[in-house]
DSSP file (Angstrom, degrees, kcal/mol; ACC not computed):
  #  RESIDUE AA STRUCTURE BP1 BP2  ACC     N-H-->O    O-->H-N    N-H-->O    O-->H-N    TCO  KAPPA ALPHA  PHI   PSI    X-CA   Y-CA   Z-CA
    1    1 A X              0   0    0      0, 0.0    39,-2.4     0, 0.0     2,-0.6   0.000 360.0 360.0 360.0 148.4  -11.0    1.1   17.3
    2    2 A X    >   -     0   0    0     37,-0.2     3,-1.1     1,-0.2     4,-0.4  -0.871 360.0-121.1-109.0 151.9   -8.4   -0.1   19.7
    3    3 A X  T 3>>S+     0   0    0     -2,-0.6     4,-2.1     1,-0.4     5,-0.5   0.729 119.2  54.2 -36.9 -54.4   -5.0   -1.8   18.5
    4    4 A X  T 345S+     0   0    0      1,-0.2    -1,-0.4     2,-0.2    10,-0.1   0.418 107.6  49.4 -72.9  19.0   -6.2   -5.0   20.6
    5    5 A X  T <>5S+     0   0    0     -3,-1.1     4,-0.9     3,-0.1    -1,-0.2   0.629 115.8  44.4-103.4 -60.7   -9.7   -5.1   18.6
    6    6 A X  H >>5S+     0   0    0     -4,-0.4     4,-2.0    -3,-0.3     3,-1.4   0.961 112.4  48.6 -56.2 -73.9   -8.0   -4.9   15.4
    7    7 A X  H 3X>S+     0   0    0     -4,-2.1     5,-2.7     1,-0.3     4,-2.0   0.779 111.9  47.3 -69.9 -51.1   -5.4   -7.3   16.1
    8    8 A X  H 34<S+     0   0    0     -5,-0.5    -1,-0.3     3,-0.2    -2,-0.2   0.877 114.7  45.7 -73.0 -16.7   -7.7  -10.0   17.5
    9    9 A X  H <<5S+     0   0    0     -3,-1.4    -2,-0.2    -4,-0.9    -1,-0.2   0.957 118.1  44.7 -83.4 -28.3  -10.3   -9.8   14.5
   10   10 A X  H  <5S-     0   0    0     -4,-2.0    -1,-0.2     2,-0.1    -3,-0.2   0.659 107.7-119.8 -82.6 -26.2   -7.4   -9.8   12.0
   11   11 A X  T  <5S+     0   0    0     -4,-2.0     2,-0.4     1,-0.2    -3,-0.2   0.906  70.2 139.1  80.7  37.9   -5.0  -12.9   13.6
   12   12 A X      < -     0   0    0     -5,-2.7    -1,-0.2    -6,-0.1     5,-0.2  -0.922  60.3-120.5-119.6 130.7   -2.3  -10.1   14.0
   13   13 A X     >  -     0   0    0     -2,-0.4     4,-1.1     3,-0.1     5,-0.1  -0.363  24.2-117.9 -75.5 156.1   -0.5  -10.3   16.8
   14   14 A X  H  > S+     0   0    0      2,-0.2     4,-2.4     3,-0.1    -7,-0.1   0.530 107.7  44.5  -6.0 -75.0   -0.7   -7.0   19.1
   15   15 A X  H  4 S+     0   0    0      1,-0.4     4,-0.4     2,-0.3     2,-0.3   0.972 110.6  58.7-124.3 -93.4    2.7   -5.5   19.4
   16   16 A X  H  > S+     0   0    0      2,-0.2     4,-0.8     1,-0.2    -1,-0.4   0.513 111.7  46.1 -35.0 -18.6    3.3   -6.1   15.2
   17   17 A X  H >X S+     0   0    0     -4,-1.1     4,-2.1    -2,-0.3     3,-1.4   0.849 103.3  60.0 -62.9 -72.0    0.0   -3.7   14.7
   18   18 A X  H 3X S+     0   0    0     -4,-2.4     4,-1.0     1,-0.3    -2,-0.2   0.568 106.0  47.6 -11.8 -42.7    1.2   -1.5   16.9
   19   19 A X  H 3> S+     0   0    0     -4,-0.4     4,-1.0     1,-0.2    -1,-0.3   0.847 117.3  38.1 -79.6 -47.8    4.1   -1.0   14.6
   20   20 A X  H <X S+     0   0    0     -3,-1.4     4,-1.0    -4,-0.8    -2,-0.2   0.569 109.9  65.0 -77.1  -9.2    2.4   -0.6   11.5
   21   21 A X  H  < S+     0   0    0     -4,-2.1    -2,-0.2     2,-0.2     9,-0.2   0.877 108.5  41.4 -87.8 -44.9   -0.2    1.4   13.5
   22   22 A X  H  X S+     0   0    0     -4,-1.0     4,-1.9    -5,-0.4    -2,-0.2   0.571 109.7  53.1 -74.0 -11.6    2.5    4.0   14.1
   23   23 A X  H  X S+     0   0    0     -4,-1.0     4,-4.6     2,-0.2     5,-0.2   0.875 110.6  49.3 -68.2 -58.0    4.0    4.0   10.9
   24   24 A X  H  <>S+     0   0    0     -4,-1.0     6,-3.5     2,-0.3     5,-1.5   0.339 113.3  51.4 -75.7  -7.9    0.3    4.7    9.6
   25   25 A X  H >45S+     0   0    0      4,-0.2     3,-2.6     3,-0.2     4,-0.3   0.748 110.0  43.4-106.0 -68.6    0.1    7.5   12.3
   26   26 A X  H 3<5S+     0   0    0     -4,-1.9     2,-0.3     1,-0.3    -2,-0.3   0.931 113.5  55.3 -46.2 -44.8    3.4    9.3   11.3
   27   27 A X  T 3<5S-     0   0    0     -4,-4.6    -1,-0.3    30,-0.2    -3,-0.1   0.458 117.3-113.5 -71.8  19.6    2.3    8.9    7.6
   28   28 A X  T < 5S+     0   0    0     -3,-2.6    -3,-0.2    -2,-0.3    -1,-0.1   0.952  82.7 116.7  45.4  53.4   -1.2   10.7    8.2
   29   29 A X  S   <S+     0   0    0     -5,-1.5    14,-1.3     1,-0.4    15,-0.6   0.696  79.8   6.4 -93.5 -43.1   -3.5    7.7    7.6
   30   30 A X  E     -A   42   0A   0     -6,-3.5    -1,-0.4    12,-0.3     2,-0.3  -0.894  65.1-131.4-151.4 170.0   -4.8    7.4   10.8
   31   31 A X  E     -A   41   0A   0     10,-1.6    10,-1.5    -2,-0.2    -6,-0.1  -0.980  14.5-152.3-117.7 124.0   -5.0    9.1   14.4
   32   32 A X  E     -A   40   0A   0     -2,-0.3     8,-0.2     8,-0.2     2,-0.2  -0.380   6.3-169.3-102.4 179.3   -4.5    7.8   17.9
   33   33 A X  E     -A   39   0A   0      6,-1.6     6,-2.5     2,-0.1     2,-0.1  -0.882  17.0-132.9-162.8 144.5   -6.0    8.9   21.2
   34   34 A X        +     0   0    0     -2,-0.2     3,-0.3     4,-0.2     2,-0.2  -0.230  57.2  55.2 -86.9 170.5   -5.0    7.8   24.7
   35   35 A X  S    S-     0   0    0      1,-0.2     3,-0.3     2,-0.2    -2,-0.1  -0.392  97.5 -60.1 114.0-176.8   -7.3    6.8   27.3
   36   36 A X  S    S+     0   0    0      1,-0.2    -1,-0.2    -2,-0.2    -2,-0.0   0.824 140.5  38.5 -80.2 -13.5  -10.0    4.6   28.1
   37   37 A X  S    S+     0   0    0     -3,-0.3    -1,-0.2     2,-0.1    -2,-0.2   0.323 100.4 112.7 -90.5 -14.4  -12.1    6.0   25.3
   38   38 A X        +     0   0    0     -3,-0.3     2,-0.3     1,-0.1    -4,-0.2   0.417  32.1 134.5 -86.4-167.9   -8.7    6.3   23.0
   39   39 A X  E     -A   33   0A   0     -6,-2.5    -6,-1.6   -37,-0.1     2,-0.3  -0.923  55.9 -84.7 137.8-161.6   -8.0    4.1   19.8
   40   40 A X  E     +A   32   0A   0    -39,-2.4     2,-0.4    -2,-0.3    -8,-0.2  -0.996  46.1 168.1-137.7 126.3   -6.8    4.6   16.5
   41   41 A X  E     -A   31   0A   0    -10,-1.5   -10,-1.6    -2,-0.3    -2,-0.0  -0.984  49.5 -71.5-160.2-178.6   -9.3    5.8   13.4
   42   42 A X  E     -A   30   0A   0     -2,-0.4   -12,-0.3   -12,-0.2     4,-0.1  -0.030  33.7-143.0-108.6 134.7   -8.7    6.9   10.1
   43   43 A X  S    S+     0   0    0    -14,-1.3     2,-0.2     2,-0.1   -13,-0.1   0.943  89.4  14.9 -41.1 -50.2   -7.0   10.8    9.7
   44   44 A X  S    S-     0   0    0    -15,-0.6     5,-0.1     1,-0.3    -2,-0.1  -0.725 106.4 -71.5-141.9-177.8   -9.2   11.4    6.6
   45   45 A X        -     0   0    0      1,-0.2    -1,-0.3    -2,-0.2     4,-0.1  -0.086  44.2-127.7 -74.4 175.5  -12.3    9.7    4.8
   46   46 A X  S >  S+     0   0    0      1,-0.2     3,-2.2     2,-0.2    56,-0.5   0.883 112.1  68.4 -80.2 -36.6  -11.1    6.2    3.2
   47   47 A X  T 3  S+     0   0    0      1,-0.3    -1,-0.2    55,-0.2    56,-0.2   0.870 105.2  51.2 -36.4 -26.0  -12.7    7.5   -0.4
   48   48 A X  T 3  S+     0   0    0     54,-0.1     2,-0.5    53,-0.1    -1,-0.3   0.497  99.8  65.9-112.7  -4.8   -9.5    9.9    0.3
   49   49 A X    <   -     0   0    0     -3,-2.2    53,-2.7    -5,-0.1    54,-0.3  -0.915  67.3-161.7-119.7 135.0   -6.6    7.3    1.1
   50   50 A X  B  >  -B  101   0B   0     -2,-0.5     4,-2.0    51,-0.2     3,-0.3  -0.580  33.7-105.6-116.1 178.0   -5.6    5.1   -1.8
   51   51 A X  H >> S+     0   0    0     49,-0.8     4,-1.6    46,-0.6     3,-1.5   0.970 120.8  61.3 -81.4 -69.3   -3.6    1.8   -1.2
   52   52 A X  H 3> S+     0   0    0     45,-2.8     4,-2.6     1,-0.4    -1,-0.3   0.645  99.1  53.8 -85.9 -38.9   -0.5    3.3   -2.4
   53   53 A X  H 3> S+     0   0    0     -3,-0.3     4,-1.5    44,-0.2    -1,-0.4   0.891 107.7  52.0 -69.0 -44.3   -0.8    5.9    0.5
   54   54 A X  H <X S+     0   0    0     -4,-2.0     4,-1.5    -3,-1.5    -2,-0.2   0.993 114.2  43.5 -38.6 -74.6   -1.0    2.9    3.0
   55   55 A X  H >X S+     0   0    0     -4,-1.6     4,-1.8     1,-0.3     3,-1.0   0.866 113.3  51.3 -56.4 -41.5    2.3    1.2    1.4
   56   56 A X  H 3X S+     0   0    0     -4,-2.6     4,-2.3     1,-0.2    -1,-0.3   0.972 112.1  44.8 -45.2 -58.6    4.2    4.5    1.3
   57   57 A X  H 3< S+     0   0    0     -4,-1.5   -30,-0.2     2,-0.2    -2,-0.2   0.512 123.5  36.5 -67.5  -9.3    3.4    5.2    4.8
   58   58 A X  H << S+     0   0    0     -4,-1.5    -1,-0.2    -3,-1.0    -2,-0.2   0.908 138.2   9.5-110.4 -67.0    4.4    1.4    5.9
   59   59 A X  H  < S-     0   0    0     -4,-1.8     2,-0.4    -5,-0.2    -2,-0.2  -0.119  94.7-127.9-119.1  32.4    7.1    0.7    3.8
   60   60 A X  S  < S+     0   0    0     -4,-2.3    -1,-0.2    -5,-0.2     2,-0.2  -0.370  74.0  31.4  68.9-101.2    8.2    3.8    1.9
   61   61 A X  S    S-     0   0    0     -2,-0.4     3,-0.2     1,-0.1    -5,-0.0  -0.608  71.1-132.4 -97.3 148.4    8.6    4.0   -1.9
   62   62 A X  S    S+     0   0    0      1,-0.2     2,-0.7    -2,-0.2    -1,-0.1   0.981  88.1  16.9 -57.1 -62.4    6.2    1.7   -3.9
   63   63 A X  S    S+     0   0    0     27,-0.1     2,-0.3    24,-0.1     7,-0.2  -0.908  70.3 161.3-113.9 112.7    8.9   -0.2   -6.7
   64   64 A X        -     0   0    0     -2,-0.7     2,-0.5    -3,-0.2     5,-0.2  -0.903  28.2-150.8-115.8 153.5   12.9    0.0   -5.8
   65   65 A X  B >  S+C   68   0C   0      3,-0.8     3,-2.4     4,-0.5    -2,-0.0  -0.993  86.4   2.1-123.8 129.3   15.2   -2.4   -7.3
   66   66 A X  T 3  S-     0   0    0     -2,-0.5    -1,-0.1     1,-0.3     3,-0.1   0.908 131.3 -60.9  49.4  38.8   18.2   -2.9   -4.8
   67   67 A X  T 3  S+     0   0    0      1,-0.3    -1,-0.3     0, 0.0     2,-0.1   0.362 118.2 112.5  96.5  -4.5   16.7   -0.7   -2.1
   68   68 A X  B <   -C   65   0C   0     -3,-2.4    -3,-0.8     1,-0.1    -1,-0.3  -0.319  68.6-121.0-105.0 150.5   17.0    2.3   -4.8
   69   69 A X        -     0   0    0     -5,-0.2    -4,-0.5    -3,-0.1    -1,-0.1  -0.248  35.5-115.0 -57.4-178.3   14.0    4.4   -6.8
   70   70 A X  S >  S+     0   0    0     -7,-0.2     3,-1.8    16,-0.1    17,-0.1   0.482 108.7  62.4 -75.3  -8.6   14.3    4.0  -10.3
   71   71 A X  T 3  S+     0   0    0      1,-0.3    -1,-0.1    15,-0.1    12,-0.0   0.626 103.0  52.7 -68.3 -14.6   15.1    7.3  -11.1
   72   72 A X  T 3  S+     0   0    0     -3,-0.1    -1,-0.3     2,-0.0     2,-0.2  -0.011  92.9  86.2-118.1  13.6   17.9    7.1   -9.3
   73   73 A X    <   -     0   0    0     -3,-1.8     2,-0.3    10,-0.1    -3,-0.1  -0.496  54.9-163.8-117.8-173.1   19.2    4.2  -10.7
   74   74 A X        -     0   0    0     -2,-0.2     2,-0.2     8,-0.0     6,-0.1  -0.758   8.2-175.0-174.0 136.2   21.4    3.9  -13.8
   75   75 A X        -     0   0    0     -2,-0.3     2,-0.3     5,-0.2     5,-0.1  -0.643   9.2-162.1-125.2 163.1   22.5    1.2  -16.2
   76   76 A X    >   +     0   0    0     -2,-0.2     3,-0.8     0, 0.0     2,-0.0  -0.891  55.2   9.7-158.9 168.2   25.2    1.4  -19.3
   77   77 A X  G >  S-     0   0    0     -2,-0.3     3,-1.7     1,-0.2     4,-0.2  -0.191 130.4  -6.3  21.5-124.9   25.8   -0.7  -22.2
   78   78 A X  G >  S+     0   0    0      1,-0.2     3,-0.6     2,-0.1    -1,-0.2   0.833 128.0  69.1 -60.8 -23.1   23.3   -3.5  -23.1
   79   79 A X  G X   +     0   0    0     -3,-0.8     3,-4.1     1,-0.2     4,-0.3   0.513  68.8 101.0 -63.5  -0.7   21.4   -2.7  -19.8
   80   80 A X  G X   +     0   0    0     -3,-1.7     3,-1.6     1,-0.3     4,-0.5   0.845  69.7  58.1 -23.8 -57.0   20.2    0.4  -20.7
   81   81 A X  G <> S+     0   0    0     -3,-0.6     4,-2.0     1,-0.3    -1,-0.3   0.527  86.8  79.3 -69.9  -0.3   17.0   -0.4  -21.5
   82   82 A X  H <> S+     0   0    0     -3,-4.1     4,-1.0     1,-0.2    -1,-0.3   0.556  91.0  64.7 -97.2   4.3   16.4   -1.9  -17.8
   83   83 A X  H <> S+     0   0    0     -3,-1.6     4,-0.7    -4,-0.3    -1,-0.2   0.821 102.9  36.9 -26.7 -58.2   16.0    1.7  -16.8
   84   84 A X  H  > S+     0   0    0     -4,-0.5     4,-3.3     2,-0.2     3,-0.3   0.863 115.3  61.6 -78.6 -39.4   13.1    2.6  -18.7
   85   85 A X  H >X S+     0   0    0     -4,-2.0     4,-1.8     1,-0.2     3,-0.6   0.983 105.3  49.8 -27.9 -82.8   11.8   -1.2  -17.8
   86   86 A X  H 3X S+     0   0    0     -4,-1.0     4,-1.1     1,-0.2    -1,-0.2   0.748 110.1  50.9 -23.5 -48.4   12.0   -0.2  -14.2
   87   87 A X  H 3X S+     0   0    0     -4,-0.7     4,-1.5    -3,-0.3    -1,-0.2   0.806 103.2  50.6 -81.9 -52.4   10.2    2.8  -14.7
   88   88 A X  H <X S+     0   0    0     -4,-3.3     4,-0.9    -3,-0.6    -2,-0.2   0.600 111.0  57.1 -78.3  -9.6    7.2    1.8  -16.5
   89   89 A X  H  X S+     0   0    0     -4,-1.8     4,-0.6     2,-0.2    -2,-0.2   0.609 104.5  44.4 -40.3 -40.2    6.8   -0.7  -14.0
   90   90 A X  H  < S+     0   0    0     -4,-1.1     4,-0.3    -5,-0.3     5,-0.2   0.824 109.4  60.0 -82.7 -35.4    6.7    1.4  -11.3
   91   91 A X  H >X S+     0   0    0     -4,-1.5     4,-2.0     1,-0.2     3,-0.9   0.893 110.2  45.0 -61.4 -39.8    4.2    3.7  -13.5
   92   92 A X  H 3X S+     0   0    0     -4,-0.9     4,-1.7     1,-0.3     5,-0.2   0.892 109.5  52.7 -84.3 -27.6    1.7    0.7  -13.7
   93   93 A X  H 3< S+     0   0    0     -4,-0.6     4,-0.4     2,-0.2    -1,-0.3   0.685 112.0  49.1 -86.5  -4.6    2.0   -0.2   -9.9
   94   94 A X  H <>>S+     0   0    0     -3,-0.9     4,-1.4    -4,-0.3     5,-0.6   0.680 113.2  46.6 -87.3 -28.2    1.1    3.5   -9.1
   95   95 A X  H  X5S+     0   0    0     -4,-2.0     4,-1.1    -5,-0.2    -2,-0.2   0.923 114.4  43.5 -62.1 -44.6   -1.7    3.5  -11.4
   96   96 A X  H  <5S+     0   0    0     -4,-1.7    -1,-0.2    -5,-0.2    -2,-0.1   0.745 124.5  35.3 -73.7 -42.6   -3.2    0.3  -10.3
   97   97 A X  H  45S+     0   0    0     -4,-0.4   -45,-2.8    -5,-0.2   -46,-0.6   0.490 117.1  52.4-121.7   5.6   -2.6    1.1   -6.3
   98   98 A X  H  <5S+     0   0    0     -4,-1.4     2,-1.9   -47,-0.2   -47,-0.3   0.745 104.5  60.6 -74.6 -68.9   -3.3    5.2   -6.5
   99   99 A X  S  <<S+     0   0    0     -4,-1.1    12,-0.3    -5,-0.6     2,-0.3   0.563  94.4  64.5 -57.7  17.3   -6.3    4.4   -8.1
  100  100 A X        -     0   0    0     -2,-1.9   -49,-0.8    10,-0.1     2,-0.3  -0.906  65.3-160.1-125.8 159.2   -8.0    2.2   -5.1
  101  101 A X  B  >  -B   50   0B   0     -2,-0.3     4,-0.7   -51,-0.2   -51,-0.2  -0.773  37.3-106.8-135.3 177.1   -8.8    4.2   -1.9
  102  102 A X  T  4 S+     0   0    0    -53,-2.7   -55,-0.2   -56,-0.5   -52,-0.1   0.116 124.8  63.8 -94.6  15.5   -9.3    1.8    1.4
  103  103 A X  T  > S+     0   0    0    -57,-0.4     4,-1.4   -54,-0.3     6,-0.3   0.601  96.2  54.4 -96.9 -24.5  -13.2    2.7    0.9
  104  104 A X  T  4>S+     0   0    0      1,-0.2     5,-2.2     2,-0.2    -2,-0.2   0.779 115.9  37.9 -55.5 -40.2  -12.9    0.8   -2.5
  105  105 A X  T ><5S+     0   0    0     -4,-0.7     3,-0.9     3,-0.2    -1,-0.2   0.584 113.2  56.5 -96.9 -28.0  -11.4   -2.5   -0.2
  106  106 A X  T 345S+     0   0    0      1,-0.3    -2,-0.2     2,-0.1    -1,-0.2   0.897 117.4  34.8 -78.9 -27.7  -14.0   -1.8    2.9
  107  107 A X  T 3<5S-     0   0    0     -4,-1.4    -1,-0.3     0, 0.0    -2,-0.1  -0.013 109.3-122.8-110.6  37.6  -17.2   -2.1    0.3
  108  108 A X  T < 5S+     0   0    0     -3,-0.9    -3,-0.2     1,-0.1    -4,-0.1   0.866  70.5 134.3  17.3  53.0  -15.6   -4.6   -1.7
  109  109 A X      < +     0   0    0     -5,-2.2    -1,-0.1    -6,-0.3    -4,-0.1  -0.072  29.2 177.9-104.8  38.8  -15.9   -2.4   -4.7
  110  110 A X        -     0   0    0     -2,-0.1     5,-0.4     4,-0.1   -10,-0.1  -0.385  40.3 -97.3 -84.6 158.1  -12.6   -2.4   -6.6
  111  111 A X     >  -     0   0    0    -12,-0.3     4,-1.6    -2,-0.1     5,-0.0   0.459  38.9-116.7 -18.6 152.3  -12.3   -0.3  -10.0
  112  112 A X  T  4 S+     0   0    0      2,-0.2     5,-0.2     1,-0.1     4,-0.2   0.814 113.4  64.6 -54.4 -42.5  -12.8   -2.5  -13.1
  113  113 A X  T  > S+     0   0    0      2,-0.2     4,-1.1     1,-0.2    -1,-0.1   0.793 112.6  39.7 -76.1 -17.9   -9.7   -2.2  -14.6
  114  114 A X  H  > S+     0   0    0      1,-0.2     4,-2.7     2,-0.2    -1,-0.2   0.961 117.2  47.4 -53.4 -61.3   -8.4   -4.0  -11.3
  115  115 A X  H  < S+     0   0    0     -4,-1.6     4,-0.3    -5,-0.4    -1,-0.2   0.379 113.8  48.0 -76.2   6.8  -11.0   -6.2  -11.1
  116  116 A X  H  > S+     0   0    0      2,-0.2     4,-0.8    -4,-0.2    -1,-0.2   0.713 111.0  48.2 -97.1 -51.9  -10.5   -6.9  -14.7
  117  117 A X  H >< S+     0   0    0     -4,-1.1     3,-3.9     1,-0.2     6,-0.2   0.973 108.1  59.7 -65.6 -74.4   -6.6   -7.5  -14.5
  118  118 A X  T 3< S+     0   0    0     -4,-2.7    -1,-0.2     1,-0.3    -2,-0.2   0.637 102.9  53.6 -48.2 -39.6   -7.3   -9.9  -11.4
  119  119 A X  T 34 S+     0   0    0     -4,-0.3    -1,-0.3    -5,-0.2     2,-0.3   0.585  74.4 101.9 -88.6 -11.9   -9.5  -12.2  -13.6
  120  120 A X  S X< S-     0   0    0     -3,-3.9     3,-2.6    -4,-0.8     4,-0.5  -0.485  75.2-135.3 -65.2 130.8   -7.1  -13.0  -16.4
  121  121 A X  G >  S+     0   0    0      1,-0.3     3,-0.7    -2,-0.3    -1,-0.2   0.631  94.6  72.0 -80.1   3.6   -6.0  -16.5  -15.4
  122  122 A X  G >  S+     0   0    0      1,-0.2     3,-2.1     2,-0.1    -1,-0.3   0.746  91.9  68.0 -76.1 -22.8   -2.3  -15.9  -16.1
  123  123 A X  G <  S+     0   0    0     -3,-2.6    -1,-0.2     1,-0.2    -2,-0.2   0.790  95.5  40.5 -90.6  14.9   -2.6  -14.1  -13.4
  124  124 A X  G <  S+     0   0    0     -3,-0.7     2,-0.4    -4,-0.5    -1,-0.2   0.283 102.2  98.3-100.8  13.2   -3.1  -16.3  -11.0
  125  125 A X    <   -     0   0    0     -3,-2.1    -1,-0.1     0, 0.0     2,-0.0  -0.946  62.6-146.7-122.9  89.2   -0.5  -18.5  -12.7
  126  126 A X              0   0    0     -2,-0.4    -2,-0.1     1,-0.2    -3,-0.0  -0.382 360.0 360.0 -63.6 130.6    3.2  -18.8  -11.7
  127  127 A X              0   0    0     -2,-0.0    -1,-0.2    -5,-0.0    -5,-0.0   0.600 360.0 360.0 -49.9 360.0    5.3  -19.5  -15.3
């Protein structure tokens, strides 16, 4: 498809696809070609690209605290434990966004345990 195709069906303007369109090219999600025939369309099937591969390629590691991994981070005295916090957090937002591929989002089909989480009404629920 090309950038201006995308961009009008979606409400995004042009030249902000564009950006995320090259991002999504360096990360091997998708592939351009120039010309009048040219466009952008996906590297590899979607069953094979999970949500989390999108958000790496766009904006780089899934969960940082203060621009940081968590592996990389490190806490002492009574914060200790917001290490390991950090960490199993990040394990459940890789689980949750590995496990959906951008054919999962195109057939509206996502997993159960998604579609499961999504239907508990706290979550739709600011405290």
């Amino acid at each position: 498809m090309k950038a201006e195709a995308v961009a009008a069906a979606q409400g995004i303007p042009h030249k902000f696809l564009e950006g995320i369109l090259g991002d999504l090219r360096r990360g091997g999600i998708v592939d351009s070609r120039r010309g009048g025939g040219g466009g952008y369309r996906l590297a590899r099937e979607a069953s094979a690209i999970t949500v989390a591969d999108v958000i790496r390629a766009v904006d780089g590691p899934i969960v940082s605290v203060r621009g940081e991994r968590p592996t990389g981070l490190e806490y002492t005295g009574s914060a200790q434990p917001l290490l390991p916090l950090w960490i199993a957090l990040r394990a459940n937002v890789r689980k949750i966004l590995e496990g959906v591929t951008v054919a999962d989002i195109a057939a509206d089909a996502l997993p159960a345990p998604v579609r499961a989480l999504a239907e508990e009404p706290a979550a739709w629920e600011n405290p």
